[in-house]
C-alpha angles and dihedrals in degrees: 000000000000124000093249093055087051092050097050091048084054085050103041094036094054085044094055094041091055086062114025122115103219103190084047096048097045085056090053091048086055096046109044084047081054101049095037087058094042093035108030115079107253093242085058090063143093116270116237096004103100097049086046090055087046100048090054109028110023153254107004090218084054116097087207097066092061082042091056101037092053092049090050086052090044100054098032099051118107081220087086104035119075099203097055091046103056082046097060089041091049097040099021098192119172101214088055095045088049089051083053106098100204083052099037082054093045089055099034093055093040092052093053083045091054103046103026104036106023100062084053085056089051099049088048095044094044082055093052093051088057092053117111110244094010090110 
């Protein structure tokens, strides 16, 4: 990782730190886990991670699972800890940031969304731009 990009994660974090609503936050975290899994058809989702969730939180129909699994990557994320924080900035290391679950979420939803929903953006998009008039 290059010094700038350190350096903007040190801006922007303390930024959004500054700012950021945790218990908020946390709920959010829990409700949007629950309503991909409940609104979001199965072959749209991330592999593993739901029975994942299950085998270590609960029942996926259950509130209190999402509950359960925001408030374990809430209080496990170095986002929050200082300590762990200057450390990775000081010391970035890959195999730290992936153990990190705020992290590990981020990436694991961004990579279904990549590869499930964005080549259905593309081909939609590529159809708009050969309609007459669209331009």
């Amino acid at each position: 990782m290059q010094r700038r990009h350190l350096i903007w994660l040190t801006v922007t974090g303390k930024e959004f730190l500054g700012e950021e609503n945790k218990t908020s936050d946390q709920s959010i975290l829990a409700t949007v886990t629950k309503m991909y899994y409940e609104d979001i058809p199965q072959d749209q989702q991330p592999t593993g991670f739901y029975n994942d969730l299950r085998n270590q939180y609960g029942d996926l129909k259950d509130e209190a699972t999402y509950k359960k699994f925001a408030a374990d990557v809430f209080s496990k994320t170095m986002i929050f800890d200082d300590t762990r924080w200057n450390d990775f900035i000081a010391h970035p290391d890959a195999n730290k940031l992936q153990q990190d679950p705020a992290f590990n979420f981020a990436s694991t939803f961004t990579k279904i969304i990549t590869a499930s929903i964005h080549p259905i953006f593309n081909n939609l998009m590529q159809r708009m731009m050969t309609w007459e008039g669209f331009t």
